[in-house]
N, C-alpha and C positions, 0 to 999 in steps of 0.2 A: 381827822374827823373823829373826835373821841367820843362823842354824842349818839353813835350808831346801835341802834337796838338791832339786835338776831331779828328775824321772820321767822315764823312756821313754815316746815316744812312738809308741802302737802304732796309733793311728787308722788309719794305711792299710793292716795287714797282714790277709790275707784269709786264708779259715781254711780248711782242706782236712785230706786225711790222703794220708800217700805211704806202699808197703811194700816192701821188694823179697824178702817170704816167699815161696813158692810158693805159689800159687794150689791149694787144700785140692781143688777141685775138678777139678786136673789131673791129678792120678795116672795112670800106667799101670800094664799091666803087659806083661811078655812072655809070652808062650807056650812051656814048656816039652813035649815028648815027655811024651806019657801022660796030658796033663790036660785037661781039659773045664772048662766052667763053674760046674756043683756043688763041682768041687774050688780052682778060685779063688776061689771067693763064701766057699767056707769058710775060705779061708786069708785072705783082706783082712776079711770082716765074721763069721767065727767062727759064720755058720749055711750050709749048703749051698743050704738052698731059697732063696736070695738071687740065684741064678745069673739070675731072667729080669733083674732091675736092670745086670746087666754086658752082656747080650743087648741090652736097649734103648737103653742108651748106644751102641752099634756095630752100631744097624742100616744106618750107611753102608757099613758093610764086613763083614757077616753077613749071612748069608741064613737060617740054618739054625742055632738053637744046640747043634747035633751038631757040625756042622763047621767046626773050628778048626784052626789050625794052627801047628806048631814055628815061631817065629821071630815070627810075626806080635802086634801090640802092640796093647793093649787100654784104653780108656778104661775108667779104676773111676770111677765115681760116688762120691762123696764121701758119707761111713756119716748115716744121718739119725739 
């Protein structure tokens, strides 16, 4: 059979997955003047009552989800 081509040999390659997307579950966002959490939750996930899911993501840095403020940056939880 003098027609035979070699194969690669892949015996030692080990099998993984690499991404360099952004992680779906990093999202922020910022805080604009005038807005609260009913009006984020409504604008990333399209229903207002979604606001305690932004709340609980940032109870490191929430006390209260009345009290937010201009500037300050928000973990969104990624839409289920």
């Amino acid at each position: 059979m003098g027609n035979e081509t070699s194969k690669p040999d892949f015996s030692d390659v080990q099998g993984g997955a690499s991404s360099t997307a952004p992680d779906a579950a990093a999202q922020t966002y910022t805080v604009v003047s005038g807005d609260n959490l009913s009006k984020i939750a409504k604008h990333v996930y399209g229903n207002a009552n979604e606001w305690h899911r932004i709340f609980d993501a940032n109870r490191d840095q929430l006390d209260n989800p009345d009290r937010i403020a201009p500037g300050q940056v928000l973990k969104i939880p990624a839409k289920a």
